[in-house]
N, C-alpha and C positions, 0 to 999 in steps of 0.2 A: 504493500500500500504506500503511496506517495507521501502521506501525510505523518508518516511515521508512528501512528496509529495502531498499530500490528499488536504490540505485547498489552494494550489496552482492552483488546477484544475477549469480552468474559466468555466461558464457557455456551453458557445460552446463546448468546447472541450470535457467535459461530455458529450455534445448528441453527437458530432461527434463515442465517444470510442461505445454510445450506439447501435447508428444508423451503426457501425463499426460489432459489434456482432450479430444483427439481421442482418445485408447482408450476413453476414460468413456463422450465422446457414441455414439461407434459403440456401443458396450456396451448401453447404454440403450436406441437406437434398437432395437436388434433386441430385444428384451426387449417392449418395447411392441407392437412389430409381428407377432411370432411370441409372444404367448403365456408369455413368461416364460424362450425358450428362449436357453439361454447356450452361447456358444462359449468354447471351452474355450480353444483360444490367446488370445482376446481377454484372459482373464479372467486367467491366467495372467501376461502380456505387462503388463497393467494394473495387475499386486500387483506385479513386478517392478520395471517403471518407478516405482512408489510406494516401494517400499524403496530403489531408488536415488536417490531424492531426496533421501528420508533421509541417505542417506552422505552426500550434496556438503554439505545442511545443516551436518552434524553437523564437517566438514570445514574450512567456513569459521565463523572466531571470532565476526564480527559477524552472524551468523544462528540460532546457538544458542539464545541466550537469546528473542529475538522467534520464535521461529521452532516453540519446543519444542512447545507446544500442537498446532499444525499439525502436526509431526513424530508425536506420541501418535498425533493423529487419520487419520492415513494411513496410517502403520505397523499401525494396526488394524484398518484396511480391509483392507487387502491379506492379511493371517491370514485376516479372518473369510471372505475370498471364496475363499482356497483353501480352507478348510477347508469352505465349502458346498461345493465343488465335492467334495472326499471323501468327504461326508454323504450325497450323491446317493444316490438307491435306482435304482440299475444294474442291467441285467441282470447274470444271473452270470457269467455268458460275459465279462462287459467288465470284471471287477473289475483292478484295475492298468490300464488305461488312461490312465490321469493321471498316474500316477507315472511311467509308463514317456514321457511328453511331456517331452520335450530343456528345456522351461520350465519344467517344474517343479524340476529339479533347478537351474537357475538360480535360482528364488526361495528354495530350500532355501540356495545360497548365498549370496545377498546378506543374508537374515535371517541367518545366522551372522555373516556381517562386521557387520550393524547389532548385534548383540550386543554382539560382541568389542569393538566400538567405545564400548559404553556405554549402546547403547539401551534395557537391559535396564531399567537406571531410569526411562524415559518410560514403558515400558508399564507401569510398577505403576500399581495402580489404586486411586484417591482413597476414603478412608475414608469408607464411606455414613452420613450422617445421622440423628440419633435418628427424627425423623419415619420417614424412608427406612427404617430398619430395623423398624420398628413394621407402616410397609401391607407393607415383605416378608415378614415374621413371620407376619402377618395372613392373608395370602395365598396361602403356604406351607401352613401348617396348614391350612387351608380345603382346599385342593388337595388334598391328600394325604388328608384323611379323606375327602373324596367319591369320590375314585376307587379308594381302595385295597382297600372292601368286595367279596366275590366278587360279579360282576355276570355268573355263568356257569351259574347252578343253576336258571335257569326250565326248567319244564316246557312241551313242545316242545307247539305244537297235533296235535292226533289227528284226522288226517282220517278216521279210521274212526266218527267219533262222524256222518257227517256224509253227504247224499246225494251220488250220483254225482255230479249236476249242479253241486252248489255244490260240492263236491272242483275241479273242473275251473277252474267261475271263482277260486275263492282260489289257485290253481297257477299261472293265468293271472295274477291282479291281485298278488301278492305272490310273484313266485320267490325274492327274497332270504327271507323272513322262514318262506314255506311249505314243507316236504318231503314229499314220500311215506318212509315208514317212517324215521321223523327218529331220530337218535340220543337217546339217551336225555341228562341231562348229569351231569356239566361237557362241557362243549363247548370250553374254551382248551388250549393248548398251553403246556406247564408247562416248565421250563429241561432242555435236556439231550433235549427230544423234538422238535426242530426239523424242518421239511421242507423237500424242495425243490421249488416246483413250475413248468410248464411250459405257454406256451398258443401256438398258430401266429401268433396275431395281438394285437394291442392296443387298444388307443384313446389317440389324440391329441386337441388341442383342434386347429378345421380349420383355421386358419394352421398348425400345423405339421405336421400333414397335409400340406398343398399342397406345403410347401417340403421335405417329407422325399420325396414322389413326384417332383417338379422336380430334385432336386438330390442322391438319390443313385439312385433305384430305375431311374429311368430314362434319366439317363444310364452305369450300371454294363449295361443292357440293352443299350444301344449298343454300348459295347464291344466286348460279347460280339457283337454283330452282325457289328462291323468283322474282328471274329478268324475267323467262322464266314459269312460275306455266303450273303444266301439262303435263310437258314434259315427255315424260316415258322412253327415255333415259337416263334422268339425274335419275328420279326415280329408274330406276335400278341399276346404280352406286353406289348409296345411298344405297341401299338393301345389294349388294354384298359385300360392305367396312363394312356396320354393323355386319355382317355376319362374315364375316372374321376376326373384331374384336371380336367377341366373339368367335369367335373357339379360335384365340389364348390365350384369358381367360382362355381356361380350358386345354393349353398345361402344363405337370408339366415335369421334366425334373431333372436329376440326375448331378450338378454343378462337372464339371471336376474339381479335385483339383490339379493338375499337369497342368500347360501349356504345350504344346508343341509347340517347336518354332523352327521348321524346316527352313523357311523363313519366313521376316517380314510380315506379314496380310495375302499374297496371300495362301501358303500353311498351316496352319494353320485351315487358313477359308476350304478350300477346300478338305480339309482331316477327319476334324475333327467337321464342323460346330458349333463351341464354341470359345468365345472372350476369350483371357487370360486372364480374372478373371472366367470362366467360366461358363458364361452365352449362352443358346443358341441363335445361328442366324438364324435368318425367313429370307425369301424376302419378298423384301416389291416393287410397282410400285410407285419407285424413278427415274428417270431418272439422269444420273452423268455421267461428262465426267472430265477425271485426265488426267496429264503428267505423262510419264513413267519418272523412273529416269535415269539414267548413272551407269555404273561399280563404278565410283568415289562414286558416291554419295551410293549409296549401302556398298562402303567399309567405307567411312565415317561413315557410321550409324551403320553399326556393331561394328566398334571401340568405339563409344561414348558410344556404351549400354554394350559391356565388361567391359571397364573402370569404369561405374557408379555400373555396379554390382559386379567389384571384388572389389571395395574398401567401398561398407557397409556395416559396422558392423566394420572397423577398426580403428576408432577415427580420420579419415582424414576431414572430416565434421559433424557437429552437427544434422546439419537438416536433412539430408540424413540416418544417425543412428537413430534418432529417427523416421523414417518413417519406415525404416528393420522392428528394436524394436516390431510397432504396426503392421506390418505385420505376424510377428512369433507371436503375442500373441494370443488368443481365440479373443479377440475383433474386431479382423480383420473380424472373420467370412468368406466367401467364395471368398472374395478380398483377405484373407494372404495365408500363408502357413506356417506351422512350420516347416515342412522337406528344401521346397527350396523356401525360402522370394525373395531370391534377382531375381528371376525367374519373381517373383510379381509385383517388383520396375518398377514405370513408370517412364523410363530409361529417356525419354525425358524431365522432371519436373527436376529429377536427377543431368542432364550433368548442365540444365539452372543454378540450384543452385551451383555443384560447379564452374562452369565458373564464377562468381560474385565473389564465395571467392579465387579461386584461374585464375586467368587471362590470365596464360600459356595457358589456356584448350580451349581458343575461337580459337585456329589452330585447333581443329579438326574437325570446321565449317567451316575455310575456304580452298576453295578448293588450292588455290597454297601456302600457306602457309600447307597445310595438307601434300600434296605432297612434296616441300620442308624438312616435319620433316621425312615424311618414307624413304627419300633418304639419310637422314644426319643417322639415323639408321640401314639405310640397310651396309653404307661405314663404320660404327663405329666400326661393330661388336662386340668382347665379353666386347669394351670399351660405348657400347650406351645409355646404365642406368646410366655410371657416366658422358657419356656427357648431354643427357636428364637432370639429377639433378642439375647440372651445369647452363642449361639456365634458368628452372626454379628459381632456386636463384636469375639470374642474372633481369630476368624482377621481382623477388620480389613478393609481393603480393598486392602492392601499382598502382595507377595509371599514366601516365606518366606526367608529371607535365606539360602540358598544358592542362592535362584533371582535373587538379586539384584545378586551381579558380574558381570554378562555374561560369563562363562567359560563354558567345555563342561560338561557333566555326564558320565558314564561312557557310553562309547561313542562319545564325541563328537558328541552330541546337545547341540543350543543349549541355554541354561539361559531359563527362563522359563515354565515350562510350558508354551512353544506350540512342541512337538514336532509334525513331521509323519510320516507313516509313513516307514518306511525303502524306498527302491526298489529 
């Protein structure tokens, strides 16, 4: 270790760093091999053992000081990975699922102890840069005025305008884009008209396919066999899941190296049946039911994902460049791109991380505070980048000083803004 740190390192907190790097690698491994998919005790088990390192650090005297940077950096991890796993677009059927995991509410506790303790001072976050605030500024504004126009008022094609024959091919070569007696528009879903909707099946990318038929569908069919032996309806189930696992063993498939990202998930999938790292989607007999979202929320989410990809690769965050970095390299392999990285970037991982270093960026999570900033921009005009750089200065990059004793806040919720939901 550089910091000459070594003979300070106690017993525990060696197997914690160790036991730290075996959850990572395992973590990782499956993430590459399945498509992105995260296990939930891994990740959980992972923020946990990161926050307890934190304590021993913080614990012993000669580690504090060499140590704090490190301390920031892990303590950050471990938030932003539970908090992805929260972010998850779940069935609705699974909502609490994670909360209701024996782990989570251990990392609920060790973040409170790294508070109480003081940690609440590492996570502030460093004062961004004139430069830094100028492409945020820049890029903000930019974001915001492209996406915020209605983009819901086209008029729908009239296949009445049109012969039988070509009606047919356009229904065939365009079913996302073509209807028979299409509604008139707008066409979005305004706040307060949400739905819910519901399909028998899914689409996965086919590694997790494989491993979701291996490893729950049909061994939960067994079961059922061993309780019921003989039954040849389950016998057949069994057959036809084995079956179907093995077809998809021998699909090979040519990895899209361009996303296309028409719209988030739906058109993409529907167009193109390949995940934005370019794996192909199977169906799989998943049953899922989601919430549609709102206009708002749709314009929110395209703003977060412009703003995280026009600013990597410009020294406005560390972590965020160094993921570009390993996406443009060969090492990426069919996850990067050298032509378009930032096409790559999971924009969601992205916004999480700069929201932490810079604090301005939690408005374009929330909804009346989002809308508030597009109205203060839309009235600024050719002045809205130097008002935009202006508030960011003004909130700093520091937290507001009752979030900065490590004390509780009412309820007994940790102080810091990084509250988790309650279980």
């Amino acid at each position: 270790m550089s910091d000459g740190s070594r003979d300070a390192l106690t017993p525990r907190l060696q197997a914690l760093l160790e036991q730290e790097t075996r959850l990572d690698g395992q973590l990782r491994r499956l993430e590459e091999s399945l498509s992105g998919l995260r296990d939930i005790d891994l990740v959980l088990s992972l923020a946990s053992t990161r926050l307890s390192i934190c304590m021993e650090v913080m614990a012993t005297a000669a580690l504090r000081e060499p140590w704090a940077a490190r301390m920031t950096e892990k303590a950050r991890s471990a938030l932003r990975s539970v908090e992805g796993l929260l972010g998850e677009n779940v069935s609705e059927d699974q909502r609490g699922v994670i909360q209701s995991d024996p782990r989570y509410a251990e990392v609920r506790q060790r973040l409170q102890e790294f508070l109480l303790a003081g940690g609440a001072g590492l996570l502030e976050a460093d004062t961004p840069s004139a430069r830094s605030r100028r492409i945020l500024s820049r890029t903000i504004v930019s974001a915001v005025r492209k996406f915020t126009g209605a983009d819901d008022r086209y008029v729908p094609l009239d296949l009445e305008d049109y012969p039988p024959l070509v009606r047919k091919v356009l229904l065939l070569l365009f079913p996302v884009f073509v209807r028979e007696h299409p509604q008139p528009p707008p066409y979005g879903i305004e706040e307060g008209q949400e739905v819910t909707y519901s399909a028998p099946r899914m689409k996965l990318p086919l590694a997790q396919a494989i491993f979701y038929l291996e490893n729950e569908v049909i061994p939960a069919l067994e079961k059922q066999l061993t309780d019921r032996p003989g039954d040849p309806g389950i016998q057949e189930e069994i057959r036809r899941n084995r079956e179907r696992t093995e077809y998809l063993r021998t699909l090979r498939f040519f990895p899209r190296s361009t996303p296309v990202l028409l719209e988030h998930g739906f058109y993409t999938d529907g167009m193109t049946s390949y995940t934005a790292d370019g794996e192909l989607l199977v169906p799989v007999q998943l049953p899922v039911s989601f919430r549609s979202g709102t206009n708002l929320d749709r314009v929110m989410e395209q703003v977060r994902m412009e703003v995280v990809r026009r600013i990597a690769g410009r020294g406005v965050s560390r972590e965020v460049d160094h993921q570009y970095r390993w996406l443009r390299s060969l090492e990426s392999g069919i996850r990067g791109s050298s032509r378009t990285a930032s096409m790559k970037l999971d924009t969601a991982w992205g916004y999480r991380v700069l929201k932490q270093e810079i604090p301005f960026l939690a408005r374009l999570s929330d909804k009346m505070k989002f809308v508030e900033l597009a109205e203060q921009i839309r009235v600024a005009g050719g002045s809205a980048e130097r008002r935009v750089d202006r508030m960011i200065e003004r909130e700093g990059g520091g937290l507001p000083e009752r979030q900065r004793t490590g004390g509780e806040q009412s309820g007994g919720e940790p102080a810091g803004g990084l509250n988790f939901p309650k279980t």
